[in-house]
C-alpha positions as CSV (number, residue, x, y, z in Angstrom):
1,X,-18.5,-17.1,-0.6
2,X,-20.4,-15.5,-3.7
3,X,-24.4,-14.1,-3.2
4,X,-27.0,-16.3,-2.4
5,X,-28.5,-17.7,-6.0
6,X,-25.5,-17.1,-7.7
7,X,-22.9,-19.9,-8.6
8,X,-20.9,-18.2,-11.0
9,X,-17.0,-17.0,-10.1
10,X,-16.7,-13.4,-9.7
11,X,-15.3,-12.1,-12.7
12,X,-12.3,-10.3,-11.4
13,X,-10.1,-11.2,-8.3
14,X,-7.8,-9.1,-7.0
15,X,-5.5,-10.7,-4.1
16,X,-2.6,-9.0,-2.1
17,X,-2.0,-6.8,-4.9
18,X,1.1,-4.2,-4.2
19,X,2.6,-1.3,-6.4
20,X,5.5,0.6,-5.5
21,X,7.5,3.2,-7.1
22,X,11.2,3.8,-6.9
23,X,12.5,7.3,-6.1
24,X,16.3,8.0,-5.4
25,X,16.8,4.1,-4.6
26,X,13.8,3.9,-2.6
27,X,10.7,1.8,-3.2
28,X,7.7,3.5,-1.5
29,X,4.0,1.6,-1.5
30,X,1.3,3.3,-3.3
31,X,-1.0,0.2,-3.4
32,X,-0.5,-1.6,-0.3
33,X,-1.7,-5.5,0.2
34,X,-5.4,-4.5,-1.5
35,X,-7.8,-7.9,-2.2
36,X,-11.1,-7.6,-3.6
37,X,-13.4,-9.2,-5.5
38,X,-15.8,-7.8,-8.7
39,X,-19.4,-9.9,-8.4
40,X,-20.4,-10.5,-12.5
41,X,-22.7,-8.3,-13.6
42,X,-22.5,-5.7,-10.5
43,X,-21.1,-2.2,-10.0
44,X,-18.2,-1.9,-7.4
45,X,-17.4,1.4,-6.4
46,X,-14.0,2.2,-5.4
47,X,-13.8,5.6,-3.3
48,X,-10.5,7.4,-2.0
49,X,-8.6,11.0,-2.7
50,X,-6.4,11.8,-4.8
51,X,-3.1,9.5,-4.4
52,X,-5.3,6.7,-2.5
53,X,-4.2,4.4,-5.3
54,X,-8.0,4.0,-6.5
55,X,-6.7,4.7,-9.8
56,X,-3.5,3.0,-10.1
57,X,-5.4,-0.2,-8.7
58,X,-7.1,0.6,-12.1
59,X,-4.1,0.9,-14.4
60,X,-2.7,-2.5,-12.8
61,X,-6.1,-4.5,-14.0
62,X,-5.6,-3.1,-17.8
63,X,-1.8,-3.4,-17.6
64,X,-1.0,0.2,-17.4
65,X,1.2,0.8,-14.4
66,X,3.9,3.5,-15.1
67,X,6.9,2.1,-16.1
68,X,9.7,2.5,-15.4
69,X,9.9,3.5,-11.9
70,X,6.3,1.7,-10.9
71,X,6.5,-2.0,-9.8
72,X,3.8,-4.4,-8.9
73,X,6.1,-6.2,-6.7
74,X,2.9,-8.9,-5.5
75,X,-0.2,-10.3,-5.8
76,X,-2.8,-11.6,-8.9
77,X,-5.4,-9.9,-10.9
78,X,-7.3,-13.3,-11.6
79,X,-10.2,-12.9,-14.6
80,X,-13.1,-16.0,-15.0
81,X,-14.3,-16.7,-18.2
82,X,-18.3,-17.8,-17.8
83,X,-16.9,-21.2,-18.9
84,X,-14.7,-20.9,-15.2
85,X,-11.0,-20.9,-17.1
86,X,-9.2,-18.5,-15.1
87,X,-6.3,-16.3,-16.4
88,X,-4.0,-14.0,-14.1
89,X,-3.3,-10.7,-16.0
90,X,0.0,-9.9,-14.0
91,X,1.3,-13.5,-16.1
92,X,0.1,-12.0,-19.4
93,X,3.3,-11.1,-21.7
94,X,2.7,-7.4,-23.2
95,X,1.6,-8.8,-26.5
96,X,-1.2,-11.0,-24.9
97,X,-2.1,-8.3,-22.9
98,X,-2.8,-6.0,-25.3
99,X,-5.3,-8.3,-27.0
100,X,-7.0,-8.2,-24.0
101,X,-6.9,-4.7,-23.1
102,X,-10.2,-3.2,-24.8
103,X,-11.6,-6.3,-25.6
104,X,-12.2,-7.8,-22.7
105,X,-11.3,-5.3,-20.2
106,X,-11.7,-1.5,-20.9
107,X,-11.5,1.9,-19.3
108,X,-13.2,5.2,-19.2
109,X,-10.2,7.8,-18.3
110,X,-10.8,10.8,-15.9
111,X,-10.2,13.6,-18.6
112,X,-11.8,12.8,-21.8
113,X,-9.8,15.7,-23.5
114,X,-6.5,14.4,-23.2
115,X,-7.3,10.4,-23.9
116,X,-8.7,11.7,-27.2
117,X,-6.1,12.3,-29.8
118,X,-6.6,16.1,-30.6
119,X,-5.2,15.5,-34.6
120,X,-7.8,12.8,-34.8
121,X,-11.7,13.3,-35.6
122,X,-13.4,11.5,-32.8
123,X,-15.2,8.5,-35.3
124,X,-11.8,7.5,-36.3
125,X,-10.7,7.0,-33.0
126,X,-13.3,4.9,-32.4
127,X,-12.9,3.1,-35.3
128,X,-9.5,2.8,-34.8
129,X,-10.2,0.5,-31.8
130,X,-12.9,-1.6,-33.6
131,X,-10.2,-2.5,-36.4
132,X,-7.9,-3.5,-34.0
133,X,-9.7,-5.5,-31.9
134,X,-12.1,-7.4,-34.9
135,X,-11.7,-8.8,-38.5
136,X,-14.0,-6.2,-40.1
137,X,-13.9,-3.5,-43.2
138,X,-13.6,-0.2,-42.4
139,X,-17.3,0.1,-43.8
140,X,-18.8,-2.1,-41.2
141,X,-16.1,-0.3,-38.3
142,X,-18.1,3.2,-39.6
143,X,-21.0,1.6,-39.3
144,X,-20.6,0.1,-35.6
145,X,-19.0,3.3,-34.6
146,X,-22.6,5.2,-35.9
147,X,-24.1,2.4,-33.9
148,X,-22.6,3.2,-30.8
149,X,-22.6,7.1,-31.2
150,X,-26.4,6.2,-31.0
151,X,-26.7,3.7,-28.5
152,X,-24.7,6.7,-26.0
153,X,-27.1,9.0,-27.4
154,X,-24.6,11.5,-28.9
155,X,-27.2,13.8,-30.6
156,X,-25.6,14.0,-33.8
157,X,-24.2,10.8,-34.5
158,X,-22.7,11.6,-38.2
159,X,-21.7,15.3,-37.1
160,X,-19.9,13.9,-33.8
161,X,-18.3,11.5,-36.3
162,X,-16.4,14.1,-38.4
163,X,-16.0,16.3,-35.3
164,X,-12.4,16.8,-33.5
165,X,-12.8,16.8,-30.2
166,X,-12.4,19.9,-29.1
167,X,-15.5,20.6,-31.5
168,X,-17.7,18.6,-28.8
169,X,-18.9,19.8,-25.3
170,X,-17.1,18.1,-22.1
171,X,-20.6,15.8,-22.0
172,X,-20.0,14.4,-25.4
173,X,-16.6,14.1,-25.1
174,X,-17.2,11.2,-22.4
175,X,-19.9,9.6,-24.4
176,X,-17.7,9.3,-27.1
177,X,-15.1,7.7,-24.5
178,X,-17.8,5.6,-23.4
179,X,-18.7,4.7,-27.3
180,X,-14.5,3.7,-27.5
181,X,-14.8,1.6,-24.3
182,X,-17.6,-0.1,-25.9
183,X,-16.5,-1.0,-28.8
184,X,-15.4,-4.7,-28.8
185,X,-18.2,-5.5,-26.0
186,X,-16.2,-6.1,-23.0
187,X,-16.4,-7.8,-19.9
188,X,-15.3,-5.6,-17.6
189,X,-15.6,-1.8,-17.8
190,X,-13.5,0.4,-15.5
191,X,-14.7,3.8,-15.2
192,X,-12.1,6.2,-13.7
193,X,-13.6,9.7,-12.6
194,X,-15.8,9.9,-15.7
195,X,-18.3,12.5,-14.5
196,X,-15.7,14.7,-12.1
197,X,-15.9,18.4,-12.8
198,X,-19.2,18.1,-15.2
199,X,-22.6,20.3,-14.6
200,X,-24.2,17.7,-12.3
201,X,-27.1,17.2,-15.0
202,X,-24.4,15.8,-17.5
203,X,-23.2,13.8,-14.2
204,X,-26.7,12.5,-14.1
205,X,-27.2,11.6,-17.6
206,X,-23.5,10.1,-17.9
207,X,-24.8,8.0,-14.9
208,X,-28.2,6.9,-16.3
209,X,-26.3,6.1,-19.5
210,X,-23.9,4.0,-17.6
211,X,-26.2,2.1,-15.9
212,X,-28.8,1.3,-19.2
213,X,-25.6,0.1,-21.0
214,X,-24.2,-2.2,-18.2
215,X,-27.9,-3.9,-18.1
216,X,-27.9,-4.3,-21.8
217,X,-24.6,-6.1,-22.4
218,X,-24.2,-7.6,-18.6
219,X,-21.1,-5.8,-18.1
220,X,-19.0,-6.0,-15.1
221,X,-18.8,-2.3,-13.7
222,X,-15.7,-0.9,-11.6
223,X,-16.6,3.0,-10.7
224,X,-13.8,5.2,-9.5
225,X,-15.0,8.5,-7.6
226,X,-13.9,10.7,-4.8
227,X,-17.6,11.3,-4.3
228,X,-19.5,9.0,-2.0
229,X,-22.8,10.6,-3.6
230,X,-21.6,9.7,-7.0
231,X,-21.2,6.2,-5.6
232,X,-24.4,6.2,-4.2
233,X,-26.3,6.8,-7.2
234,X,-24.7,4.0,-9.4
235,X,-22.9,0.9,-7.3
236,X,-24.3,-1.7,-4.9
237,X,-21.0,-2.4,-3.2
238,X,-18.1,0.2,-2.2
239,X,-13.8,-0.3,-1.5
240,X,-12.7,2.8,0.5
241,X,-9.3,3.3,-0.1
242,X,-6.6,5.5,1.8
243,X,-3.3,5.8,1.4
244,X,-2.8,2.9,-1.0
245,X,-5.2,0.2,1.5
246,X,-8.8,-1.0,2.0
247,X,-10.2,0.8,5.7
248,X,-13.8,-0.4,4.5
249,X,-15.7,-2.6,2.0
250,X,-19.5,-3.5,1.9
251,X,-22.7,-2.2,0.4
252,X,-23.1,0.7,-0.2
253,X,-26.2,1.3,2.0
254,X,-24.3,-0.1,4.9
255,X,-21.2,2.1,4.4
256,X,-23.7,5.3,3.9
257,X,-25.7,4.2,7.3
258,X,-23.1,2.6,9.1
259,X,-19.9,3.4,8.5
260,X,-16.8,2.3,10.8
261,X,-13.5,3.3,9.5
262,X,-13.1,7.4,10.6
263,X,-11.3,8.3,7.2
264,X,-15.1,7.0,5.6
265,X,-17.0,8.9,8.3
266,X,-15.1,12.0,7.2
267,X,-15.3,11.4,3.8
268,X,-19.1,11.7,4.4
269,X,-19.2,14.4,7.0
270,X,-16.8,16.6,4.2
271,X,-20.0,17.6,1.6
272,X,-22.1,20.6,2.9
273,X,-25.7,18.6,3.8
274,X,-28.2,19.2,1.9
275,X,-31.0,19.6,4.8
276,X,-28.9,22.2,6.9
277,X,-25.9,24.6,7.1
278,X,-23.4,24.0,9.3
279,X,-21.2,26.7,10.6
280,X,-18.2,25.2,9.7
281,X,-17.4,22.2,7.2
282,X,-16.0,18.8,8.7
283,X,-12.5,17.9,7.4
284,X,-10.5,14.1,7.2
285,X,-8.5,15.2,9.9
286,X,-11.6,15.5,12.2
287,X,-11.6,12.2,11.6
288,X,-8.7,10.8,11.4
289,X,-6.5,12.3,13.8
290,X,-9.5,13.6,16.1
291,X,-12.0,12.1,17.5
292,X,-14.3,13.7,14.9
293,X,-17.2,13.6,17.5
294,X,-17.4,17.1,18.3
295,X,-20.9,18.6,18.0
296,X,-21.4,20.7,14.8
297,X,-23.3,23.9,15.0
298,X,-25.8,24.4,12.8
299,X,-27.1,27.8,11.8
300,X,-30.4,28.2,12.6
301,X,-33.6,30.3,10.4
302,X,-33.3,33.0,12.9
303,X,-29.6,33.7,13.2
304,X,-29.4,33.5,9.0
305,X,-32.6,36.4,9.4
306,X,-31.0,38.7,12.1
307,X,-27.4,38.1,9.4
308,X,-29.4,39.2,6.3
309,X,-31.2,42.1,8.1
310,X,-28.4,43.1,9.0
311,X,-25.9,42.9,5.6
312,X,-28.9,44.5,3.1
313,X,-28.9,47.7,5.1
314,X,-26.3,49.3,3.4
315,X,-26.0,50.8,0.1
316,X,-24.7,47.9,-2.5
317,X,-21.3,47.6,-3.5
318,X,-21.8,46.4,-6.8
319,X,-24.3,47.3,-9.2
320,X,-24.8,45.2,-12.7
321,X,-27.8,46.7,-14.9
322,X,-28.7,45.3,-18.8
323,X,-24.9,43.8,-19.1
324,X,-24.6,41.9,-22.3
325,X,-21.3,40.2,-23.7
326,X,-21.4,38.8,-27.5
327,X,-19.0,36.7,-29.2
328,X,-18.7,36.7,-33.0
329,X,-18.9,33.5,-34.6
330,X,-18.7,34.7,-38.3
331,X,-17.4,37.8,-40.0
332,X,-17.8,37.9,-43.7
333,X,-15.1,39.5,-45.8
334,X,-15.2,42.5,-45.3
335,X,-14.4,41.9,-41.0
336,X,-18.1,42.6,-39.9
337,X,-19.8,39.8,-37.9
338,X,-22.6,38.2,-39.6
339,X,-23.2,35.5,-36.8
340,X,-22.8,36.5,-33.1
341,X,-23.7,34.5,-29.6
342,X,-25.0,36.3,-26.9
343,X,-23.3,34.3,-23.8
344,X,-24.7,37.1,-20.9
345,X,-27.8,38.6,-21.8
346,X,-29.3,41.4,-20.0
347,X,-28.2,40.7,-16.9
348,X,-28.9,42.7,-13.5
349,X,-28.2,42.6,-10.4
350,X,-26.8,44.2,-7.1
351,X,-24.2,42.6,-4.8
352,X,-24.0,44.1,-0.6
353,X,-21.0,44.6,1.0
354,X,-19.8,41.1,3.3
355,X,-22.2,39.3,1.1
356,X,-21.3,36.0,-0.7
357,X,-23.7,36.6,-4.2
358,X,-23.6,32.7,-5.4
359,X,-24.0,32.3,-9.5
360,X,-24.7,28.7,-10.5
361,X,-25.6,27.0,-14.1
362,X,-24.3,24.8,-16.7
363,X,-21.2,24.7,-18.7
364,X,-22.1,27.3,-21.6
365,X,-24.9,30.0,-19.0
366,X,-22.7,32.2,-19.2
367,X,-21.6,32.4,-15.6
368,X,-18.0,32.7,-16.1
369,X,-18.0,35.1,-19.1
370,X,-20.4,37.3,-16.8
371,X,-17.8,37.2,-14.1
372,X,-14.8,38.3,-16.1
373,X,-17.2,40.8,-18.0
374,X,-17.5,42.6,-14.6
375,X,-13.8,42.5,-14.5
376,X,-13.6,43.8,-18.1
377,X,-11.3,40.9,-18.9
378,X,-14.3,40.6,-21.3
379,X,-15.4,43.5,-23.1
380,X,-19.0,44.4,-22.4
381,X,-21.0,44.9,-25.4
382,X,-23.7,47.4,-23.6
383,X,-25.0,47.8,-19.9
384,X,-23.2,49.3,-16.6
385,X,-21.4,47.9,-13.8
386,X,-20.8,50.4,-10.8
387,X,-18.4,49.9,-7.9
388,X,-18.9,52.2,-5.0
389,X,-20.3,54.8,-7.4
390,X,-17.3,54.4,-10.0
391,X,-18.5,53.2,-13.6
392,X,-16.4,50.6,-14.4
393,X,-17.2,50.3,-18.0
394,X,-15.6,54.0,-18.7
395,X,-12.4,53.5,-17.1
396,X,-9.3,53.9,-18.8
397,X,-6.6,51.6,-18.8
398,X,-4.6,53.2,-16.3
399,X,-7.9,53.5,-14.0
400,X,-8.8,49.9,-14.2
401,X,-5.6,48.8,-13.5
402,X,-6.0,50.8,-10.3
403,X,-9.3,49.5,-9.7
404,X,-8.1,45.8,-10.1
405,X,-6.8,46.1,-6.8
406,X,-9.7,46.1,-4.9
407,X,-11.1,43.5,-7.5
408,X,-9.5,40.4,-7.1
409,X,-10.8,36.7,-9.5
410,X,-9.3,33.0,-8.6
411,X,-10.1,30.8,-11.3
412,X,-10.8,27.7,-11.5
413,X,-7.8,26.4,-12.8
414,X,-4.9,26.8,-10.4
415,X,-2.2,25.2,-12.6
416,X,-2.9,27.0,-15.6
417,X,-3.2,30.1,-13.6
418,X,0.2,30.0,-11.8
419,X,3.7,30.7,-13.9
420,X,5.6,27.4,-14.1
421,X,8.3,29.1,-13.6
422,X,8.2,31.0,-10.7
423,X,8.2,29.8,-7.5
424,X,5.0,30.8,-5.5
425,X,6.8,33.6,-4.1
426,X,7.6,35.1,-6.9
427,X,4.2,34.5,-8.2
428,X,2.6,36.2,-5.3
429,X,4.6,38.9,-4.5
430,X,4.2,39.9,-8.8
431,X,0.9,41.7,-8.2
432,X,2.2,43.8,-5.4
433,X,5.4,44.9,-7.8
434,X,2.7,46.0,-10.3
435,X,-0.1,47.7,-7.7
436,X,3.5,49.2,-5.8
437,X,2.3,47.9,-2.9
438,X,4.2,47.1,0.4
439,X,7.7,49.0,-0.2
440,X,10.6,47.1,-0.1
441,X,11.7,43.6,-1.3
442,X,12.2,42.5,2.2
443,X,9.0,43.5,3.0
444,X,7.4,41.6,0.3
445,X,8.7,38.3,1.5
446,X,7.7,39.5,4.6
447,X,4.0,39.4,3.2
448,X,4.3,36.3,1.5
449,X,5.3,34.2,4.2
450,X,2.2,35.7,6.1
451,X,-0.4,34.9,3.6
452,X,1.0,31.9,3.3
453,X,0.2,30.8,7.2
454,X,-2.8,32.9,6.1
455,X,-4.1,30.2,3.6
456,X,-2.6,27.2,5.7
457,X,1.1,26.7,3.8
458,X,4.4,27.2,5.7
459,X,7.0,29.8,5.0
460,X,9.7,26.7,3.8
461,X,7.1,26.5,1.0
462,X,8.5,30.2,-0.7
463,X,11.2,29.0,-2.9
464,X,8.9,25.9,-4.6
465,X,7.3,26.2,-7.8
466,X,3.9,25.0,-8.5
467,X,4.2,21.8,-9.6
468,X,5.4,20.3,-6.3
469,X,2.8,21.3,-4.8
470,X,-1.0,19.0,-4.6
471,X,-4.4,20.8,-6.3
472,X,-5.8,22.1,-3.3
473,X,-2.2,23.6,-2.1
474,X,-2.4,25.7,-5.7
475,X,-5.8,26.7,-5.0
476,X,-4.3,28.0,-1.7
477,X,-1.3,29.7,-3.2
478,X,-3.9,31.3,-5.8
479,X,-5.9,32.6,-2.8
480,X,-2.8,34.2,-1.2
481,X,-2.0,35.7,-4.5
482,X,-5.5,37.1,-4.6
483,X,-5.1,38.7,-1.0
484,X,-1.5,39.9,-1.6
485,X,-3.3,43.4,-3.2
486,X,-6.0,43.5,-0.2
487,X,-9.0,43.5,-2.2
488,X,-12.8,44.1,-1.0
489,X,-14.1,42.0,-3.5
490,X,-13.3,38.6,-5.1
491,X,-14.4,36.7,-8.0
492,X,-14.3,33.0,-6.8
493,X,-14.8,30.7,-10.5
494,X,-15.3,27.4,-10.1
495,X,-12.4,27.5,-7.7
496,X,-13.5,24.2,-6.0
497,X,-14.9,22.1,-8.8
498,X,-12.2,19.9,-9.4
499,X,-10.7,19.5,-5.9
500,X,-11.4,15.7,-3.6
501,X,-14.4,16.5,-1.1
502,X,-11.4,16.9,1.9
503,X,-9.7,19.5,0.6
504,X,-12.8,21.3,-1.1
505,X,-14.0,21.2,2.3
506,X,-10.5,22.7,3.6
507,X,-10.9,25.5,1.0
508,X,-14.6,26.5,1.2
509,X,-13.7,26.7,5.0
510,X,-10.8,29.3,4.8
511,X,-12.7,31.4,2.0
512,X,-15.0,31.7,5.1
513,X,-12.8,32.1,7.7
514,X,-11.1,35.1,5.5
515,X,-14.5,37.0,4.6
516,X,-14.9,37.2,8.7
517,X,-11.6,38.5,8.9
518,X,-10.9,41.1,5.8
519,X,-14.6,41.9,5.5
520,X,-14.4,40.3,1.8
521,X,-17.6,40.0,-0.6
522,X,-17.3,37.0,-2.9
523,X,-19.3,36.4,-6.1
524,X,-19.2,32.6,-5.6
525,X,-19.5,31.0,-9.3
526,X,-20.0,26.9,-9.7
527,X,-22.0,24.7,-11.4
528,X,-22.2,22.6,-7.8
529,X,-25.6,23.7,-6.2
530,X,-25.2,21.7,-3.0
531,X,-22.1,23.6,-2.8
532,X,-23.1,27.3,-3.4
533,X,-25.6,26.7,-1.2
534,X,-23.8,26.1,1.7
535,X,-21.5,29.6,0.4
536,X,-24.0,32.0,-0.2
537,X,-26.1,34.4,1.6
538,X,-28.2,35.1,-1.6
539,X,-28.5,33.0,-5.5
540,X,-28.3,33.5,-9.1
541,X,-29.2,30.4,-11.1
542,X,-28.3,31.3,-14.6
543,X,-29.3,29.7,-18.0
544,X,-28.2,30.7,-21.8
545,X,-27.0,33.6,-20.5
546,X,-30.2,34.4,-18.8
547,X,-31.3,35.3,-15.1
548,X,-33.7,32.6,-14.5
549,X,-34.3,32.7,-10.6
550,X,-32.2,35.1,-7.8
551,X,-33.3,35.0,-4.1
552,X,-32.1,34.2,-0.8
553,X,-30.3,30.7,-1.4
554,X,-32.1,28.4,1.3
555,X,-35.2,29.8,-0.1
556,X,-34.2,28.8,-4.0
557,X,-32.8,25.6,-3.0
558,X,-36.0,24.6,-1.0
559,X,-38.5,26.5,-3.1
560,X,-37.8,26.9,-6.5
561,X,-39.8,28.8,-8.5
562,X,-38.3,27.8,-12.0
563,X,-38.2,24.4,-13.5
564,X,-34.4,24.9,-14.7
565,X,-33.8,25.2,-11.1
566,X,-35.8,22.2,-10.2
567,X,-34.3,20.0,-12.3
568,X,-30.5,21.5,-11.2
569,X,-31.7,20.5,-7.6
570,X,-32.9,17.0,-8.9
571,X,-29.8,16.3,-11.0
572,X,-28.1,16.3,-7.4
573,X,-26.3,12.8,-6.5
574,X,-27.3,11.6,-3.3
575,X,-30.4,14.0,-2.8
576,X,-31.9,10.6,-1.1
577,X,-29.1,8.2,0.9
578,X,-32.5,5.7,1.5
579,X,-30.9,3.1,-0.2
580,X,-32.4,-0.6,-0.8
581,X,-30.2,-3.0,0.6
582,X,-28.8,-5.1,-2.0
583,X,-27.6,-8.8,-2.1
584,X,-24.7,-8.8,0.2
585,X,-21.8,-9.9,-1.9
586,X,-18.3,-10.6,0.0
587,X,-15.9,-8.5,-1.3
């Protein structure tokens, strides 16, 4: 059945659709028996974790599954033309297909940074498309690119042009992805991820974009997310998929209100709220292999009072006064800097001991230079940070070295930040050979394998290098790593920003459940609000490497006194879940 009003076909028709991949003579299902349908002129969102098979449902509709060892072994991918002529992709030789691909069907990757060829100045990439796709010069491809590089409201059109892309924030990366997408005016657009990991007001304005564009050329929207928020703000109807199937499809104001399947409910129930603060996060497996009923315990104004008179009585553990870190741009010949950027500027601040101090801005405030300035893993340029009465900033070497025990940092990178090759017990017990920590070998091991029930991995897990393991399982192994020198305090950046809402959940929990239990103080660092929130006791919001607002975080969330803060809380997706009920399409 299609909407009421609307006789056209939908525009994309997926039916019993199954991928598989071989492994060791084995095929195993990662898209399993998946039908749907994409209403012309709509947004579908499709919602799902990591390895769900949201986004090789994707890579089967442009033509893209892995090969060799992936295999759609059944089902169609039907498109319809507005005339009604209807053409199933899977039939489509490679050739045909790529005609297709781009021009009537195209795709907005997850990482911007590695779909853009690095060698390649980002107006020649898009160009590149244009040329391939239409019989034009390469004067009228420049001047459709410029076109476009407006029409996504790139601020520099003819700059971003010449630019490579490592020349261009994270925001304008994806507007020039969206630019390339657009190109040949497709049909369909499938956006995959395309605002994961970014400030949330980029998210916002990548969304707004989104939806201005769609209007304008009546495209066909697929939106891939592992936020139901995200979802929220920009599709009318929603897939939830888990492990490689459909559990739920409808509006999107129905699933939000109503939903059935428990891996949805969790999916939900996994985001800190923004109206209260529960003591501990929901997790899938609440859900799924739970009941997930059980009542959730909600701090209340007067236990969070009797806490915070109770953590600002004693003397601070950390003092920051007039800290300022700048970066030379330019020297001129003779080595002296003649063009410098001040990324933390006169910053101060004090941090209790068992307090979680949350920092929160925008790519660029500064926020993560401050934290490794406190670390001196960035030089200082002038001001004073003081530990328990030691000044960190005249330390020698040797001294810091020493002092790097009790200050601990887990960046937000775990991949990057582990040794490829070392397994994670060689990578963990590394800090304790340098610190001389823990005598023997044996008793090493011994220590790993208890930090790694610690942080929820199993001791059969000591021998395996990192990249066997999932995101949130390197997050947890950078954790351990962290606590294998016992710190007192720990520098947490961004250390959940690019995790699916399950296992974010997973990890804010056990950073909690290990402050309780080593008495840790955390300096929580995202560009998540909703999400440092829920951390901290007290906030920093921080802009061009400014203090803009600090205060007790319920009371800067709720009452915020600057307007960079306001429009960080307004730039939240799904601040209001009060959806209009749209035309109820069957999916």
């Amino acid at each position: 059945m299609n909407p009421a009003g609307n006789t056209l076909q939908p525009i994309l028709t997926l039916n019993d659709l199954c991928i598989a991949f071989s492994h060791e003579g084995e095929q195993h299902k990662a898209v399993d028996h998946i039908s749907f349908e994409l209403p012309r002129g709509s947004t579908l969102g499709i919602v799902g974790e990591s390895g769900s098979g949201k986004s090789l449902t994707s890579l089967a509709i442009m033509g893209l599954v892995p090969k060799p060892n992936g295999q759609i072994i059944s089902g169609s991918i039907v498109f319809c033309t507005p005339e009604g002529e209807k053409f199933d992709l899977l039939q489509f030789p490679e050739k045909e297909m790529r005609l297709w691909r781009g021009k009537r069907i195209a795709m907005i990757f997850q990482e911007p940074m590695t779909s853009l060829n690095p060698a390649y100045r980002c107006g020649k990439q898009v160009m590149e498309n244009i040329l391939e796709h239409e019989k034009v010069s390469p004067g009228k491809a420049r001047s459709r690119t410029l076109d476009l590089f407006r029409e996504v409201m790139l601020p520099d059109p003819e700059k971003t042009f010449n630019a490579y892309p490592h020349q261009v924030s994270g925001g304008q990366k994806q507007r020039v992805m969206i630019a390339m997408a657009l190109a040949c005016n497709p049909d369909v657009l499938i956006a995959d991820e395309p605002t994961t990991a970014l400030d949330v007001t980029v998210q916002k304005t990548i969304l707004e974009l989104l939806r201005v564009l769609q209007k304008k050329h009546n495209i066909s929207l697929i939106f891939i997310s592992h936020n139901l928020d995200v979802i929220a703000e920009i599709a009318s109807y929603v897939l939830v998929m888990y492990k490689g199937q459909v559990v739920e499809k409808g509006p999107v104001a129905q699933i939000f209100s109503s939903p059935r399947h428990p891996y949805t409910k969790g999916l939900l129930a996994c985001r800190p709220p923004l109206g209260q603060r529960p003591q501990r996060l929901k997790v899938i497996a609440d859900f799924t292999e739970g009941s997930g009923n059980e009542e959730v315990c909600f701090e209340t104004s007067a236990e969070r009072a009797l806490q915070h008179s109770a953590l600002y009585k004693a003397a601070p553990i950390l003092k920051v006064e007039g800290i300022n870190t700048l970066f030379t741009l330019k020297r001129n010949l003779a080595g002296k800097a003649v063009k410098q950027y001040k990324a933390v500027n006169n910053v101060s601040f004090e941090v209790y001991p068992g307090e979680t101090m949350g920092l929160v801005g925008e790519s660029g405030c500064g926020k993560t230079t401050l934290g490794r300035t406190l670390l001196r893993l960035v030089e200082p340029d002038s001001g004073s940070t003081v530990y328990k009465n030691i000044q960190v900033n005249d330390l020698n070497t040797i001294e810091l070295r020493t002092l790097r025990k009790k200050l601990q940092i887990i960046f937000q990178d775990p991949y990057s930040s582990l040794n490829p090759r070392f397994t994670i017990g060689e990578a963990i017990i590394e800090p304790m050979r340098v610190h001389k920590l823990h005598g023997s070998e044996k008793a090493h091991k011994d220590k790993v394998v208890a930090l790694l029930h610690k942080v929820g991995l199993e001791a059969r897990h000591y021998g395996r290098y990192p990249h066997e393991f999932s995101g949130g399982q390197r997050q947890r192994i950078c954790i351990a790593r962290a606590l294998a020198v016992e710190p007192e305090f720990i520098i947490c950046d961004e250390s959940v920003s690019a995790l699916d809402v399950s296992v974010q959940a997973q990890v804010l929990n056990l950073l909690n459940d290990l402050k309780k239990e080593f008495g840790l103080t955390y300096l929580f660092i995202s560009h998540d609000l909703s999400v440092v929130r829920y951390m901290s006791d007290r906030l920093i919001v921080m802009q061009n490497g400014q203090i803009q607002e600090i205060g007790e975080a319920d009371r800067v969330y709720t009452q915020p006194k600057s307007e960079y803060t306001q429009k960080l809380i307004h730039a939240i997706p799904g601040r209001s879940l009060m959806i209009p009920a749209p035309e109820i399409h069957k999916l």
